[in-house]
PADREN-574303 format. One line per 3 residues: number of its first residue (from 1); their letters; for each residue y, x, z of C-alpha. Coordinates in nm, 4 decimals, m for minus. Layout:
<recs>
NUM> a> Y X Z ~ ...
</recs>
This chain:
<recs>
1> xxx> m1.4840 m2.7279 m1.2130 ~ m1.6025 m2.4966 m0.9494 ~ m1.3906 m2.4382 m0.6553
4> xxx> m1.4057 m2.0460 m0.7554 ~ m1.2507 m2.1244 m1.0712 ~ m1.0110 m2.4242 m0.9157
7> xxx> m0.9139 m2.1499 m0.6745 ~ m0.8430 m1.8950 m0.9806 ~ m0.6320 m2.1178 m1.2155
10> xxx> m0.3934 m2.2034 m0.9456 ~ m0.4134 m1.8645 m0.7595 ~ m0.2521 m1.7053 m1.1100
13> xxx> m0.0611 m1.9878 m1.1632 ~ 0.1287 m1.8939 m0.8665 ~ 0.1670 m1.5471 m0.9132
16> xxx> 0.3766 m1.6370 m1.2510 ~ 0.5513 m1.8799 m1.0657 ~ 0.6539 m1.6332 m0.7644
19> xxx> 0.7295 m1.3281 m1.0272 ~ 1.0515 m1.5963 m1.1126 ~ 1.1804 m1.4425 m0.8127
22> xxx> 1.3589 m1.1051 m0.9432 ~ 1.6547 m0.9132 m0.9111 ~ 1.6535 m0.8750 m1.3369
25> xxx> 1.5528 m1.1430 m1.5442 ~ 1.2674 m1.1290 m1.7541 ~ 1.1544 m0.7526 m1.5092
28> xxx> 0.9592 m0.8013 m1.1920 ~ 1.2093 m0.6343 m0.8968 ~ 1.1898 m0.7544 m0.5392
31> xxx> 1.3182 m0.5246 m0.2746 ~ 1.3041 m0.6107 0.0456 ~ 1.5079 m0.8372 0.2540
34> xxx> 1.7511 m0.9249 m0.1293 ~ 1.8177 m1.2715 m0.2163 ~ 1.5071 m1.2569 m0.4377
37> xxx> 1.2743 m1.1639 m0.0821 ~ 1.4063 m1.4739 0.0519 ~ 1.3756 m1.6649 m0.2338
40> xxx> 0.9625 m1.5786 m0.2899 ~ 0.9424 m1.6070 0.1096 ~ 1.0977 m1.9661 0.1169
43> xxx> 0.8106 m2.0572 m0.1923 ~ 0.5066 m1.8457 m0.0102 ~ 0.5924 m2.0709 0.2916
46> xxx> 0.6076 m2.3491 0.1216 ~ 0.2120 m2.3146 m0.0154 ~ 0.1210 m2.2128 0.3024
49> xxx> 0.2668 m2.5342 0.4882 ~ 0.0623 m2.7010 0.1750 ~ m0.2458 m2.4820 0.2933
52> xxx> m0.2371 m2.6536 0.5975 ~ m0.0914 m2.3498 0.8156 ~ 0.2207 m2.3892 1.0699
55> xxx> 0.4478 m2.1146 0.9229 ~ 0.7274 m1.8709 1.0915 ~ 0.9395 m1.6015 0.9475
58> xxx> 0.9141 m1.3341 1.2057 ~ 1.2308 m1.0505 1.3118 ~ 1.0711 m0.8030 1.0348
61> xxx> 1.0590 m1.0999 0.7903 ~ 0.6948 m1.1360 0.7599 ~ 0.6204 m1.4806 0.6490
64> xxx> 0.3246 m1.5720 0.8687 ~ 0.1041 m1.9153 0.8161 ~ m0.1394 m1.9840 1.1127
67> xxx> m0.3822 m2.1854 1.0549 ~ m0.5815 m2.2900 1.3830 ~ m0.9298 m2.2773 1.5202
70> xxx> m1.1425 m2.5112 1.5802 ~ m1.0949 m2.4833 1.9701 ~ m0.8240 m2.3053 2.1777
73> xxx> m0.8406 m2.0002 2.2842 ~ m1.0093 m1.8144 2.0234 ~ m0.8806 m1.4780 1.8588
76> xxx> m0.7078 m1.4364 1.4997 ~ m0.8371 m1.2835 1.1760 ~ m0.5408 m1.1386 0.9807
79> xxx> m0.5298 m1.1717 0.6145 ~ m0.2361 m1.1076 0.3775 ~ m0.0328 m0.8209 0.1663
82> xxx> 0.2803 m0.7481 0.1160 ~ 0.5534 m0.9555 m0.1353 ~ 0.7599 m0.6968 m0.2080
85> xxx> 0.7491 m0.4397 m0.5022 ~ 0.8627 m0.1322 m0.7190 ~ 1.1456 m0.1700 m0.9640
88> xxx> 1.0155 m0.2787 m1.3186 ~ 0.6357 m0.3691 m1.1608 ~ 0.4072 m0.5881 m1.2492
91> xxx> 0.3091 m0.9574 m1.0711 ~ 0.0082 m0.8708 m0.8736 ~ 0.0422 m0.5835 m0.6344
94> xxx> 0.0669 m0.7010 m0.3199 ~ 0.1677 m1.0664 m0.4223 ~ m0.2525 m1.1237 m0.5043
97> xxx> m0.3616 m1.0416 m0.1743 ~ m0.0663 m1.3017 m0.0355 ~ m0.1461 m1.5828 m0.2687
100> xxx> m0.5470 m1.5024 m0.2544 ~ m0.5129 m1.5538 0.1026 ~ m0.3707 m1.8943 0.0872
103> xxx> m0.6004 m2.0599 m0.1266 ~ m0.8552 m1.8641 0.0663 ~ m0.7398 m2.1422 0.3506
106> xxx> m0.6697 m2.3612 0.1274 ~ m1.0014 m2.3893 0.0246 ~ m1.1016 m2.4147 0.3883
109> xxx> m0.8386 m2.7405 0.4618 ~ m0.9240 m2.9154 0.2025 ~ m1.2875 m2.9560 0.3380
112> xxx> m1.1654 m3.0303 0.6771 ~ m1.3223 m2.7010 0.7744 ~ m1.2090 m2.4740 1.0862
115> xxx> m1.3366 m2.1495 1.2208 ~ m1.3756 m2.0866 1.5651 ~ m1.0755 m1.8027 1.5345
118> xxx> m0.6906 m1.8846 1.4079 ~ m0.6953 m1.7498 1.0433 ~ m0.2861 m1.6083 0.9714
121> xxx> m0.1971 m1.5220 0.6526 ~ 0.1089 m1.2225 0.6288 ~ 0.3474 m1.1820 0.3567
124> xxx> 0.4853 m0.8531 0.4596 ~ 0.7983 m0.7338 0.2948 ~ 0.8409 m0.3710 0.3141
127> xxx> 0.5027 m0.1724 0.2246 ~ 0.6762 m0.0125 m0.0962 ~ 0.9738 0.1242 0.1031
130> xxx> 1.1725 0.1290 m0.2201 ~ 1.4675 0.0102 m0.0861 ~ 1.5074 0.1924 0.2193
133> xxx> 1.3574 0.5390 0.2884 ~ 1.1386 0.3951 0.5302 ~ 0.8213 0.1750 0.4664
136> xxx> 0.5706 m0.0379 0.6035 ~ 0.8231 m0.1578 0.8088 ~ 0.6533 m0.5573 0.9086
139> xxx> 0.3148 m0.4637 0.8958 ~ 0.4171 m0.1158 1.1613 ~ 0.6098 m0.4146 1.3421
142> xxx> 0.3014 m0.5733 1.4032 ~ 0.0708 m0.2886 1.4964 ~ 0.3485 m0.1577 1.7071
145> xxx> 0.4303 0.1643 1.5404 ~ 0.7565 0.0549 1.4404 ~ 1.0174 0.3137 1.5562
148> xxx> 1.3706 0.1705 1.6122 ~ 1.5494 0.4911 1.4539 ~ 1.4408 0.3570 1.1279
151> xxx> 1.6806 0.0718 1.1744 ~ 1.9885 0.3307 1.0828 ~ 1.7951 0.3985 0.7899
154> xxx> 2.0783 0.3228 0.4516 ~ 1.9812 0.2240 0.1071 ~ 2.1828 0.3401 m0.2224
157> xxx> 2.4288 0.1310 m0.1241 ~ 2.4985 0.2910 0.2242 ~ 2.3456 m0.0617 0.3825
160> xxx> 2.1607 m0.0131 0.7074 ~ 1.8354 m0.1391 0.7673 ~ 1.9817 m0.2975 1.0740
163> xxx> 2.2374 m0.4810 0.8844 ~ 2.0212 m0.6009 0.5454 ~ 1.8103 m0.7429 0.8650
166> xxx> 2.0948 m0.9172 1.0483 ~ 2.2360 m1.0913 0.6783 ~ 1.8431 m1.2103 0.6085
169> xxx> 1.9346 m1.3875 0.8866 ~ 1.6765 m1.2087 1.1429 ~ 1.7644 m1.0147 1.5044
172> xxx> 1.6353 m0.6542 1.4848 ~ 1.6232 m0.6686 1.8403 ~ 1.3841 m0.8431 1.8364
175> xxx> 1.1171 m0.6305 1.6175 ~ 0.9957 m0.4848 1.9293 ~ 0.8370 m0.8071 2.0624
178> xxx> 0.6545 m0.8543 1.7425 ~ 0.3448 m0.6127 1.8242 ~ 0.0267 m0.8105 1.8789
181> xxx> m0.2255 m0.7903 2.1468 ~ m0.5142 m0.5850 1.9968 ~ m0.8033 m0.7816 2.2074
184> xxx> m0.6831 m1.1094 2.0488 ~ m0.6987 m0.9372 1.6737 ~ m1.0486 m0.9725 1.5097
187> xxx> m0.9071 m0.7735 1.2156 ~ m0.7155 m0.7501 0.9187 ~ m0.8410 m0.8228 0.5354
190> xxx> m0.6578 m0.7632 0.2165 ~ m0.7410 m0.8590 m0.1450 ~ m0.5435 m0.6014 m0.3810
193> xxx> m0.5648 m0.4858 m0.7317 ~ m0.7676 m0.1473 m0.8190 ~ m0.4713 0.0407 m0.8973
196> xxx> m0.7754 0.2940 m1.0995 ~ m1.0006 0.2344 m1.3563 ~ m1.3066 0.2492 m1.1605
199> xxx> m1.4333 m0.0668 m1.1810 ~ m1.2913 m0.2254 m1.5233 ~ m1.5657 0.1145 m1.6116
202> xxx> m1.8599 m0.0041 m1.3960 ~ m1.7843 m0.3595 m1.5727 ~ m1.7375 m0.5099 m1.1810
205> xxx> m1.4838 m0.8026 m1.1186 ~ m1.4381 m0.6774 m0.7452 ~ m1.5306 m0.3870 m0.5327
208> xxx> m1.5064 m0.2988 m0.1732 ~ m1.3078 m0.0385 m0.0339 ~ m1.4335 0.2065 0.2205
211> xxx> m1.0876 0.3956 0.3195 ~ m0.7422 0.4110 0.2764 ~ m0.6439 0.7671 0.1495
214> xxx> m0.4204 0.9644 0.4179 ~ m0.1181 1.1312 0.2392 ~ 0.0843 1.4054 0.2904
217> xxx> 0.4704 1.4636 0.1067 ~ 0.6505 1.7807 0.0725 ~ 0.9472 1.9543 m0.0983
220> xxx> 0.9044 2.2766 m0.2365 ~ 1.2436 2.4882 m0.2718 ~ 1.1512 2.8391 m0.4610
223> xxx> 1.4989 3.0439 m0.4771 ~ 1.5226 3.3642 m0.6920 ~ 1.8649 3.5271 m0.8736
226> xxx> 2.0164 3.3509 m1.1607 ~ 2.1020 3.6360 m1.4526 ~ 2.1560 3.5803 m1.8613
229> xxx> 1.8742 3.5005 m2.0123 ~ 1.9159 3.7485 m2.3231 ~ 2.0080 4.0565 m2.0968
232> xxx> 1.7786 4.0590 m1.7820 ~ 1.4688 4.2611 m1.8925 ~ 1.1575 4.0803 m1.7996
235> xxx> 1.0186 4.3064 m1.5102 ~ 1.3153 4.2778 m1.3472 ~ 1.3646 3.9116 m1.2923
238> xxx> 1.3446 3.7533 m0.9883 ~ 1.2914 3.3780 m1.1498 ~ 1.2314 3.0870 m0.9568
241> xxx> 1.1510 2.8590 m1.2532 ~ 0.8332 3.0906 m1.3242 ~ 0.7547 3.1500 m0.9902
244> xxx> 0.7795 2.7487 m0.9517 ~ 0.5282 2.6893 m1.2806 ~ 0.2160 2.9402 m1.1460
247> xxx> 0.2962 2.7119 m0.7419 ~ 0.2434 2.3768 m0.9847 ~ m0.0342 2.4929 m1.1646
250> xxx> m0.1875 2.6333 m0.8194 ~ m0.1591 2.2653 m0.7062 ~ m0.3587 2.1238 m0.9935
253> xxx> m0.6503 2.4305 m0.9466 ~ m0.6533 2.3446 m0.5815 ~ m0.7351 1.9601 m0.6723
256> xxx> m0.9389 1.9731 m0.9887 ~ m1.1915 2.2232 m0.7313 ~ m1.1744 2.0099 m0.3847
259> xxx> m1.3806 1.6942 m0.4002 ~ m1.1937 1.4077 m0.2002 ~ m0.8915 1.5227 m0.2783
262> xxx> m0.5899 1.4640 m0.5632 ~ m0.2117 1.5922 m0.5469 ~ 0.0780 1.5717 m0.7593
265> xxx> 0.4104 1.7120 m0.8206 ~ 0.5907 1.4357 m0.8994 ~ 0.9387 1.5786 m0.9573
268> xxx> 1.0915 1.9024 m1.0113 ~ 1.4645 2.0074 m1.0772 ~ 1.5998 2.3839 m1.1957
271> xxx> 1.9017 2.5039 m1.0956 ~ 2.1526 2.5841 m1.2208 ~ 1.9774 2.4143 m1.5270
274> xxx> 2.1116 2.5793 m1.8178 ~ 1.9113 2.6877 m2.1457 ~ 2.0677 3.0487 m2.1149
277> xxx> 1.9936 3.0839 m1.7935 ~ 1.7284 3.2086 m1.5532 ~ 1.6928 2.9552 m1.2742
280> xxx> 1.8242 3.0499 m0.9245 ~ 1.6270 2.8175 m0.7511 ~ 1.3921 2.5589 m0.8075
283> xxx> 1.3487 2.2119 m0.6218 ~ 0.9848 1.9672 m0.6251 ~ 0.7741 1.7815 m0.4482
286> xxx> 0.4125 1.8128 m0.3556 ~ 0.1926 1.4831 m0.2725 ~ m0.1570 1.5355 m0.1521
289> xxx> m0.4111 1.2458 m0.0822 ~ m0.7209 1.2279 0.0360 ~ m0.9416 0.9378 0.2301
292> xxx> m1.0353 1.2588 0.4643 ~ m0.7580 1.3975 0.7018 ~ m0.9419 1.7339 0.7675
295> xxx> m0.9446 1.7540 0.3418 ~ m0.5715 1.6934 0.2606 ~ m0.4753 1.9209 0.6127
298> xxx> m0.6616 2.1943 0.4936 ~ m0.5353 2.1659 0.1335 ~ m0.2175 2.1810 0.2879
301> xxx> m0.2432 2.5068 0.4437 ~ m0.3759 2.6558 0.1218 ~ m0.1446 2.5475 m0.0702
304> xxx> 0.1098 2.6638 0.1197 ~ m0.0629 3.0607 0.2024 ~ m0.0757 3.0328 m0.2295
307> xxx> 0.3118 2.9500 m0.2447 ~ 0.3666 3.2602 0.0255 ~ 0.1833 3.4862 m0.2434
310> xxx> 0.3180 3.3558 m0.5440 ~ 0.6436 3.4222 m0.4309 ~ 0.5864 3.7509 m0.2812
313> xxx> 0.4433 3.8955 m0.6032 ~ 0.7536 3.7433 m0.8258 ~ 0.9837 3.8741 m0.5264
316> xxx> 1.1194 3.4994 m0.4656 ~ 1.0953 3.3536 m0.1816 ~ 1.0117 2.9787 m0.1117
319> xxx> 1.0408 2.6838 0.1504 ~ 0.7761 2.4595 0.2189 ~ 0.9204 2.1319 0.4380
322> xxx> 0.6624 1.8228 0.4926 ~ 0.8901 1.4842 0.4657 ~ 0.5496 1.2299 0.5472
325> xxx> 0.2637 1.2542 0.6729 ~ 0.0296 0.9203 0.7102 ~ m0.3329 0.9579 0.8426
328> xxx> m0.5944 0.8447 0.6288 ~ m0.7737 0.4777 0.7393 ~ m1.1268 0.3738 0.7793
331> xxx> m1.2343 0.0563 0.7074 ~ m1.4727 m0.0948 0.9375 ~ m1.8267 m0.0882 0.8405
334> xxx> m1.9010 m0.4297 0.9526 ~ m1.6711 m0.5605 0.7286 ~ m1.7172 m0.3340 0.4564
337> xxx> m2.0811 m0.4484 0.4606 ~ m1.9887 m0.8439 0.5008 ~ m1.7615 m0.7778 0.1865
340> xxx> m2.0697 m0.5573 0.0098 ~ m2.3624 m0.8885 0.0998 ~ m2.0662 m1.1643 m0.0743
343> xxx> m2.0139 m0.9326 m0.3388 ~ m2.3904 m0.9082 m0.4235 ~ m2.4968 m1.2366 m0.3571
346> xxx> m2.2756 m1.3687 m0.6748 ~ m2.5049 m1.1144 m0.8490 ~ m2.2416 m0.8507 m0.9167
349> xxx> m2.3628 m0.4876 m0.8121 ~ m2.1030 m0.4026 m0.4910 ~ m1.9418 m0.0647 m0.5547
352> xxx> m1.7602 0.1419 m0.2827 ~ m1.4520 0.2714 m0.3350 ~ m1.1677 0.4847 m0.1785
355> xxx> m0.7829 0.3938 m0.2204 ~ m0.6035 0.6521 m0.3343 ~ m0.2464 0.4247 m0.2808
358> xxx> m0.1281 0.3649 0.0303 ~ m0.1359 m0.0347 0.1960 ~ m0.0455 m0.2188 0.4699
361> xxx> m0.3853 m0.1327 0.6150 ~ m0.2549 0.2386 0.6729 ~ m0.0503 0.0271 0.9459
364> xxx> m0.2576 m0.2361 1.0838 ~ m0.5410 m0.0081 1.1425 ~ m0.4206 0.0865 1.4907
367> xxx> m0.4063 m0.2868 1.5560 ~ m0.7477 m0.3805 1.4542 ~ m1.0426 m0.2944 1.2199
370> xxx> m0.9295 m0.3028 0.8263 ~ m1.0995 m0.4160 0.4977 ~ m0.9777 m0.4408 0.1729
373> xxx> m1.1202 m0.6034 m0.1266 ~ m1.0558 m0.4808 m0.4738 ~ m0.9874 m0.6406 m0.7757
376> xxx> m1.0633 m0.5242 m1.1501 ~ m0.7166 m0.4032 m1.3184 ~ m0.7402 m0.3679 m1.6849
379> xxx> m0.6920 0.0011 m1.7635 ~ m0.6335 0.0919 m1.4045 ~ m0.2406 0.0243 m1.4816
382> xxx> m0.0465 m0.0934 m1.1861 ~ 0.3044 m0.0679 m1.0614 ~ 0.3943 m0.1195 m1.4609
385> xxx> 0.4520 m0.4892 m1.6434 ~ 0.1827 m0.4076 m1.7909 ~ m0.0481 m0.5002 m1.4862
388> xxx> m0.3405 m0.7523 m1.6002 ~ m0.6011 m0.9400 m1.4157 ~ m0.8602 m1.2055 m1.5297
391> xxx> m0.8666 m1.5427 m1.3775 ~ m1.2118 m1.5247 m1.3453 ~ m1.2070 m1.1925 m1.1047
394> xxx> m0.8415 m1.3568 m0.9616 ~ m1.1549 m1.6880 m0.8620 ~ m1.4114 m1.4555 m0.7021
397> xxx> m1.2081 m1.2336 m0.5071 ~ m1.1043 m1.5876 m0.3365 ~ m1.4687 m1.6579 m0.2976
400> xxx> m1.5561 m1.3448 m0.1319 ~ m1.2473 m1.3478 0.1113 ~ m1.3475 m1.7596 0.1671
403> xxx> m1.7589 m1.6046 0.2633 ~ m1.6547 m1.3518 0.4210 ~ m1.4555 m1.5376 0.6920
406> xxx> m1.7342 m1.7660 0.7047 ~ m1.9722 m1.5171 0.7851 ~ m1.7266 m1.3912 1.0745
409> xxx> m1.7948 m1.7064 1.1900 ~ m2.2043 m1.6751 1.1626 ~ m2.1463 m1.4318 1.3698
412> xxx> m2.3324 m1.5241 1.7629 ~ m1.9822 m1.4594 1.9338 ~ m1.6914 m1.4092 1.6961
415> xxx> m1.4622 m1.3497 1.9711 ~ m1.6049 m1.0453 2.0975 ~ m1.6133 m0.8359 1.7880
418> xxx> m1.5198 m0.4513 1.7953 ~ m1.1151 m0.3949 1.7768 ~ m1.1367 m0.0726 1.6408
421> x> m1.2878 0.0811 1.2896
</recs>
């Protein structure tokens, strides 16, 4: 048995075993810093310590394995994803790029082999932010963007981030100390699933990923004058829920004719919701995306001059207010193209693609240069049970993370590459 294919029966071996770790039996839930976080942290430790990596749980509750150079002194090469995920998901977002990672090393200890950098492998736990209304918490911890307001931050349950911190048994105060020096970073790599269709359609196992798509999040609030809905002539109604429909269908115009660029309204609520009644106001939410900032900024503005008219011409009036806002993030094009060479010397045509979801990379980009490899998803489906990978494509995105540290290593000095994308 190849090692590729060694690598992929026990990589997906471990991703069943890990999806054991859930708040509801037989669903994959596991919000961050629950008993089920610490239970899958306590087992992704455990494989790394097996990997041959010295292992910490840090104040954000990143599990990190280090695994050392060859000599001292030499800088670190980040790999890793996030262990955490959405209510009802499925067992490989995030977790892949986790457990990937370890055999990656893995692969390398078991040959005796070391790099002349450190090689640490993160298992952040908050890039979802489904718990909290904050996200990326561990990996901002890291490239020290983390702000310290977010630690009054409450979940459903009115529990503070500060306090869900302080029962996982970590010091908030200390969260601060956790940002790393960027001139000892040689970067940051993540193996994650497509999350699209684009590559089960080009018949590719993996793919490489040129940028992280910036995002921008808004509610809309339209307000007009309620009235009976059999007695209110037509030309006289000031209706919000109409006024709301031409605003959504203005989003989808705006997208379908902007290249680079997709947005959603995700949710929308009428008020005061009753069948006989015109709706007073009207409440959703905008998301646009794009791997360009200047794309999704100006989309922004348009959208918003289009809401202005809509309303002005249906005499409603309307409230744009932006709730998020995350810059869009390059991946560097020396790693892009290290990924691209591993990807085509295995004889499988390297395709370029854009992230439309968000990662930890969004984060760890102002620590260091990013890459990301991607990994064919049957049917694009993720964030759903129904999230499928092959063992074969689990084995060679293993291989290409295992080359493409190697070839970091080709590299004449691998301690003086760029630290920025």
């Amino acid at each position: 048995m190849t090692d590729g294919a060694k690598g992929g029966e026990r990589l997906m071996a471990r991703l069943k075993e890990l999806s054991r770790f859930t708040a509801q039996p037989g669903e994959m839930t596991r919000l961050y810093l629950t008993p089920e976080h610490r239970q899958a942290a306590d087992q992704v430790a455990a494989w790394m310590r097996e990997a041959g990596m010295e292992v910490a749980m840090d104040a954000a509750g990143t599990v990190v394995g280090r695994y050392p150079a060859a000599a001292p002194g030499g800088k670190t090469m980040l790999l890793g994803s996030h262990i955490d995920t959405v209510r009802n998901a499925g067992i490989y977002d995030g977790n892949l790029g986790v457990l990937a990672a370890i055999e990656a090393v893995a692969r390398l200890h078991e040959r005796g082999e070391r790099l002349p950098f450190a090689i640490e492998v993160l298992a952040f736990g908050d890039e979802e932010g489904v718990r909290f209304p904050v996200t990326l918490t561990s990996s901002r911890a890291l490239a020290g963007l983390f702000d310290p307001a977010s630690l009054d931050a409450r979940d459903d349950d009115g529990v503070s981030l500060r306090e869900a911190l302080v029962a996982f048994g970590l010091d908030p105060d200390g969260i601060a100390a956790l940002r790393r020096d960027p001139s000892q970073v040689i970067g940051y790599l993540e193996a994650h699933i497509e999350q699209g269709p684009v590559l089960e359609a080009q018949g590719a196992p993996v793919g490489v990923v040129t940028a992280i798509a910036g995002a921008t999040r808004a509610v809309v609030e339209v307000s007009g004058v309620a009235g009976h809905a059999g007695t209110v002539p037509m030309a006289l109604r000031r209706d919000a829920g109409t006024a709301a429909a031409e605003m959504v269908l203005a989003v989808e115009r705006l997208a379908r004719e902007t290249t680079d660029l997709v947005a959603t309204v995700g949710q929308l609520q009428f008020q005061p919701g009753a069948v006989n009644v015109i709706p007073s106001g009207v409440r959703f939410t905008l998301d646009c995306r794009s791997p360009r900032d200047e794309i999704r900024d100006a989309a922004i503005r348009a959208l918003s001059e289009q809401f202005s008219e809509i309303a002005k011409q249906r005499n409603v009036t309307v409230e744009v207010r932006g709730f998020y806002d995350e810059p869009a993030a390059k991946c560097a094009e020396h790693l892009v193209a290290s990924i691209e060479q591993s990807i085509a010397e295995r004889n499988i045509q390297p395709i370029r693609l854009t992230s439309g979801a968000g990662h930890d990379g969004l984060a760890m980009v102002a620590l260091c240069p990013i890459g990301m490899i991607f990994v064919r998803c049957r049917g694009g489906i993720s964030h759903n049970p129904a999230e499928h990978i092959t063992t074969e494509d689990a084995g060679v995105a293993v291989d290409v993370l295992v080359d493409v540290l190697r070839r970091l290593a080709r590299r004449n000095d691998p301690t003086s590459m760029p630290n920025s994308g």
